[in-house]
N, C-alpha and C positions, 0 to 999 in steps of 0.2 A: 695600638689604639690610643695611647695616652701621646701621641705624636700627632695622627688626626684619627677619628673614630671611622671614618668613611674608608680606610684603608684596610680595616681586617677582610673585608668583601674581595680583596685582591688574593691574599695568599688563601682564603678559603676557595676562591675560583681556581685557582692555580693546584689546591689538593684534590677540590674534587675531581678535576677534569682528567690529573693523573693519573690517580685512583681507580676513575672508570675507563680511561685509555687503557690501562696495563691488563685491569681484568678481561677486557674487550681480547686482546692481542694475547693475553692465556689462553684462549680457548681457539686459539688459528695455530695450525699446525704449521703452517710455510711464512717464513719474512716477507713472501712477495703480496701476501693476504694481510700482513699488519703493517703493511708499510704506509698503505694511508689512512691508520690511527696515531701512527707514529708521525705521519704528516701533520696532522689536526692536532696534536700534542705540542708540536714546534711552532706552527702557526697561531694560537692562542696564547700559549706563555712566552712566544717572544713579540706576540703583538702587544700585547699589555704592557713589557721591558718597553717595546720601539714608542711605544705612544705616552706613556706614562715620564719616560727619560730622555727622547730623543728627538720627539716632535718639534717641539721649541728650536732645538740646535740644526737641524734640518731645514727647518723653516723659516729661519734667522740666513744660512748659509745661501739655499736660493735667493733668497731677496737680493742679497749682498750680490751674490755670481750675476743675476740679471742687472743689478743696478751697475755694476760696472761694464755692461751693453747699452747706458742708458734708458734700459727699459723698467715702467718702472711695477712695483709688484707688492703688494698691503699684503705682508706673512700673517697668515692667522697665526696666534698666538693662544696657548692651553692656559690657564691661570690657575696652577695647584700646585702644591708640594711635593715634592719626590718621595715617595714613600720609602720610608728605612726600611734597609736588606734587601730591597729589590729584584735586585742583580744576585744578590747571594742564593736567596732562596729560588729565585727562579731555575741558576743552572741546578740547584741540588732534587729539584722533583723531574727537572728533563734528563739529568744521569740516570733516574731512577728506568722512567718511560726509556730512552735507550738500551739501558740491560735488559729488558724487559723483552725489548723489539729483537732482541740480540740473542737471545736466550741463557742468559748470563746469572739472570736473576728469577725467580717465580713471583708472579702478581702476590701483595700484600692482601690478605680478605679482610681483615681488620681496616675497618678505617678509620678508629680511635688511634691504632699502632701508626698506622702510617700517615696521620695527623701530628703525630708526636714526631716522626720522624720530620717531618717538612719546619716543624715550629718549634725545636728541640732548642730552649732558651740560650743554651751559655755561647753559643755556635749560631743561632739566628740570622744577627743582623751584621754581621761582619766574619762568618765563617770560624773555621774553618771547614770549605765547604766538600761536605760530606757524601760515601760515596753508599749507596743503598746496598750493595752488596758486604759492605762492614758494620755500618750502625743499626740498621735494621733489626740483622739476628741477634744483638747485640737488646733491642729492646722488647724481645720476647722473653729473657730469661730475667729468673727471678732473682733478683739482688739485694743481700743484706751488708750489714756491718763489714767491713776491711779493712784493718789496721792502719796495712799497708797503702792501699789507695787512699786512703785520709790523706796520710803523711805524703807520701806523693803530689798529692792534689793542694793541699797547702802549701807546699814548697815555689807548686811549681805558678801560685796565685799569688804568692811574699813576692818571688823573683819579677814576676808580671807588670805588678803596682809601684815596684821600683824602677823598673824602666822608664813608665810612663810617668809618674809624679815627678819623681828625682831628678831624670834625664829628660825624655821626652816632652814634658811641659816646662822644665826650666831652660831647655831649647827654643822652645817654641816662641819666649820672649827675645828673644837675638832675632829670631830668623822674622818672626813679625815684623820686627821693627824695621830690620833693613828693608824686606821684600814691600815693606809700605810706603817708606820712601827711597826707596831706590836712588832717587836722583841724588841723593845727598851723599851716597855711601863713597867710600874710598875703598881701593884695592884692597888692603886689607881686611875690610865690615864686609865687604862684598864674597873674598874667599872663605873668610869664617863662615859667614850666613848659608854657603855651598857645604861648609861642610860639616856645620849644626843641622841642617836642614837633613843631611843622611844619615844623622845619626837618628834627630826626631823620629822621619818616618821610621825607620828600624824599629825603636826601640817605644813608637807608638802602636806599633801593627803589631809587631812580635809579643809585645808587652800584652795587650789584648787578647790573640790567639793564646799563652800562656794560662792567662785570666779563667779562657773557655775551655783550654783543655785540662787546668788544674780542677775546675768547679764541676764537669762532667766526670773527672775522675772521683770526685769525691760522692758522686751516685753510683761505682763500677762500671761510668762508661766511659772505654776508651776513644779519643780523636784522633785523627792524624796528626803527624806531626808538619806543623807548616813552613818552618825555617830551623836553618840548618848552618849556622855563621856564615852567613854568604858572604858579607865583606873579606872575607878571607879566602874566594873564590880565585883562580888563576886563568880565571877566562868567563867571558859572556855568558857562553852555553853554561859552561861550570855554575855562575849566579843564578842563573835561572832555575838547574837542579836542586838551587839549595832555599831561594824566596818565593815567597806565596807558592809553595810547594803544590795547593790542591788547587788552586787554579792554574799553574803550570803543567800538571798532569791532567787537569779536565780537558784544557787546550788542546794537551796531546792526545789525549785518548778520541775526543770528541768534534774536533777542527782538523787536526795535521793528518791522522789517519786516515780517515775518509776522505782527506784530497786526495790520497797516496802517499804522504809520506816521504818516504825518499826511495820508494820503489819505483820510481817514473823517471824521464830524463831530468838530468842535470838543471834545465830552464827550469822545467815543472817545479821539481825539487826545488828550487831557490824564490820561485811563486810562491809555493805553499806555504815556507818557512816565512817570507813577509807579510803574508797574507795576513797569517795567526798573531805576530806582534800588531798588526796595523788594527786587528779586532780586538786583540789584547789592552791597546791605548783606548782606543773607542771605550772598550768595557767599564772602563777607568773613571768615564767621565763623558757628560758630552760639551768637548768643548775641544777646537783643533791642537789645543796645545796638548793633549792627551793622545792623538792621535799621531802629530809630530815623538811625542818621547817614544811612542811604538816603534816609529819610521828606524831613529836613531837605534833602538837596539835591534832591529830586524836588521838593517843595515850591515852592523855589526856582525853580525850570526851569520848572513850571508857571502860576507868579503872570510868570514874564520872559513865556513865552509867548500868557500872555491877553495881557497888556501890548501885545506888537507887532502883535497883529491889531487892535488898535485906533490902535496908530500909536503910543502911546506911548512916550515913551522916559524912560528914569528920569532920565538927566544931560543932558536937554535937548539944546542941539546942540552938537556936539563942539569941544571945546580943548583945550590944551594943559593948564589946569587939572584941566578935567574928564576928561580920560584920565589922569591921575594919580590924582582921586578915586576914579577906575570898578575901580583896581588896587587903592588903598588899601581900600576897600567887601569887595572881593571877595576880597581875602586874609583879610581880617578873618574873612569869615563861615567861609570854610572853617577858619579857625585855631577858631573858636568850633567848630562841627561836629567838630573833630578830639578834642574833647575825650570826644564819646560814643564815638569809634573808640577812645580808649586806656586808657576807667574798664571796670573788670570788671565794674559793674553800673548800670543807669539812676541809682539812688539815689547810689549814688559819684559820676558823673557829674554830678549836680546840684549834690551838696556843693561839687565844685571850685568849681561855678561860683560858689557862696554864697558860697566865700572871697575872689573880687574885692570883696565890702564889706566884707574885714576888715582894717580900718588900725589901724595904730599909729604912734606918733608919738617916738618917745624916742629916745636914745643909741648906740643900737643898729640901729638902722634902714638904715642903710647896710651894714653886716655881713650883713643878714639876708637883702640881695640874693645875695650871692654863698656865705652859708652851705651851701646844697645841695648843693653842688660841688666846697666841703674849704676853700679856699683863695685870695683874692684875683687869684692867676697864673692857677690853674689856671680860672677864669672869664674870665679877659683872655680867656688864649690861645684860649677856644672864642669870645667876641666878635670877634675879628678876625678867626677865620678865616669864619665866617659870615657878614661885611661884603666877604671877601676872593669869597669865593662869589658874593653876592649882585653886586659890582662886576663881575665876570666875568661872569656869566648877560646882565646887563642891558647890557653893551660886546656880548657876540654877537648880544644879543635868540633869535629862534629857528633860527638858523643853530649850526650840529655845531661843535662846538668843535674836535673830531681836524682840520676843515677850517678854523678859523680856526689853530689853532696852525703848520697846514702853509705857513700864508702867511706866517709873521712867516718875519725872518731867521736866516740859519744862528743867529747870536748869541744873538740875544732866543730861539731856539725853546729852543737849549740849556741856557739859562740857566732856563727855564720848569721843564723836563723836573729840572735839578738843585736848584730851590726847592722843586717839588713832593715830589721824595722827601728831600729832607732835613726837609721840615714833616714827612710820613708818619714817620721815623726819630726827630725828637727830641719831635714832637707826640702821634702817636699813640697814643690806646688799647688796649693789646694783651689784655687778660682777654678770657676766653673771650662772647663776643658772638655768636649768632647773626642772622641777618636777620629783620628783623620778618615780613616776607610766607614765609619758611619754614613759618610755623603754619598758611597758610590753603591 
């Protein structure tokens, strides 16, 4: 409400209508009796997402596709704001009404409970988005004082805040600058900017999710967990198992299954799998360069796919070398793909890439690496801490850090717990920064 007031009237639509769908579809004994409550559940919460987010982009796109027939065509245009969480909160009440339809889950009676569940703050408006069959039972019982989940939950909100001030936002000034003047950049500002830009989003999304699964914990609710060092993934599929974890299992559970999956032929099967990233991109954003970075990983998923039904494998048989390369490969590409997730338009997005052939050679060239950024320190200080990140992630691999830091000694924890906020205190960027996944 403090974003626009006219927007609480969305997610109260969006609660109630679940709410009564699911009770509706309690009391039918056969899926083929609630299937269309289950229909009128889909059709109102994602007409609301399609019109509220995607009308404009729709309606922009035909204009464009007739006027290049010469035909010519006045797009109505919506004139409002996108309402924050949108997209999040919408899929978390349609998993709901699915288990429901599914018999997975039993209708909530409480609608104060299952209001908390759809508007449950620390998780809201950028997830992680949550699945009714965990959080739910979770907020009927009665929760006091835990030691243990404090410390948990503040650990795991210290770690979160340093991502994002430290890293994340002191990223953010490199990658700004290049991605705004593009044309100016030389190979060098242009490969950093690729690959500031992967750490930002990482370490602003992850940072966040952290934020909301440290602050839920510290009420004894547990979240999912939503990332899982992906950069240190050895394959496509591999990242994918490991980033925005709840919406790459809602995809799965809720998109890929109900094509089929990969229990159909092989076409099917390589349909469906494009399908989900090309709706995944869309989800992102409406705008085609969201919908192209889908294309590029579905792509990807698709060409690994053919691959192992024939046995092939791209890095032969595994070593120590080549599970190095399979990381190095596969960070790469996503870092390349990351570039159509952050240009406002395809055309933008290519320029960047035009500018890795632009060298220079002179007196100045060493300046020009860290010009973006103001200042010689002020580029140190975000290379360290990103080497300081990346040395951490790869000492846990995909084990919780709240549970490795619980194991060092009293000493080494505290000492942890007092470096990290005094980086936060004399590193951080404090101007006004919101989260990148806020906009979708």
């Amino acid at each position: 409400m403090s974003w626009e007031p006219g927007y609480i009237l969305l997610i109260m639509a969006s609660t109630l209508v679940d709410y009564s769908v699911a009770k509706k579809m309690g009391r039918l004994p056969t899926k083929a009796q609630r299937k269309p409550w289950l229909w009128g559940s889909l059709i109102i919460n994602l007409g609301l997402l399609g019109v509220f987010k995607y009308f404009n982009f729709f309606s922009n796109s035909i204009e464009t596709a007739l006027g290049s027939f010469n035909i010519l065509f006045d797009a109505p245009q919506l004139e409002f704001l996108l309402p924050v969480g949108i997209s999040f909160y919408t899929f978390q009440t349609l998993s709901y009404s699915i288990e429901v339809y599914r018999g997975n889950q039993q209708p909530e009676t409480h609608l104060g409970v299952f209001a908390l569940y759809v508007s449950f703050f620390p998780q809201l408006v950028a997830g992680p988005i949550e699945r009714s069959t965990k959080l739910l039972p979770q907020l009927h019982l009665s929760h006091s004082y835990n030691y243990t989940n404090i410390s948990l939950g503040l650990r795991q909100i210290l770690w979160g805040i340093f991502k994002k001030v430290v890293i994340a936002d002191r990223a953010a000034v490199y990658v700004n600058q290049v991605f705004g003047e593009v044309g100016e950049a030389n190979a060098i500002q242009a490969l950093l900017a690729m690959y500031f830009f992967s750490i930002q989003i990482y370490c602003d999304f992850s940072g966040y999710s952290d934020i909301a699964i440290g602050s839920a914990r510290l009420m004894n609710i547990e979240l999912m967990r939503n990332f899982k060092t992906p950069y240190f993934s050895k394959s496509i599929r591999e990242f994918w198992a490991r980033w925005h974890i709840s919406l790459s299992t809602w995809f799965r559970d809720y998109v890929y299954i109900p094509l089929g999956g990969n229990r159909v032929s092989l076409q099917r099967w390589l349909l469906n799998l494009m399908i989900v990233f090309l709706v995944s991109g869309l989800w992102h954003g409406a705008n085609w360069t969201f919908v192209f970075w889908g294309a590029l990983h579905g792509s990807l998923i698709v060409i690994s796919s053919v691959l192992s039904q024939y046995n092939i494998k791209i890095f032969g048989r595994s070593s120590q070398f080549k599970h190095y390369l399979a990381i190095f490969c596969t960070f790469h590409w996503v870092t390349f793909a990351w570039v159509f997730f952050r240009a406002e338009t395809l055309p933008h997005a290519f320029n960047m890439l035009s500018r890795l052939f632009v060298f220079t050679a002179d007196s100045s060239l060493w300046q020009s690496v860290y010009s973006p950024i103001d200042t010689l320190p002020e580029f140190s200080i975000l290379i360290v801490a990103v080497l300081f990140l990346l040395s951490v992630e790869w000492k846990i691999g995909q084990q919780k850090l709240t549970t490795a830091i619980g194991q060092l000694s009293v000493l080494k924890r505290w000492s942890w717990y007092y470096a990290i906020a005094l980086a936060i205190l004399f590193f951080g960027v404090f101007e006004r920064s919101e989260f990148i996944y806020f906009q979708f």
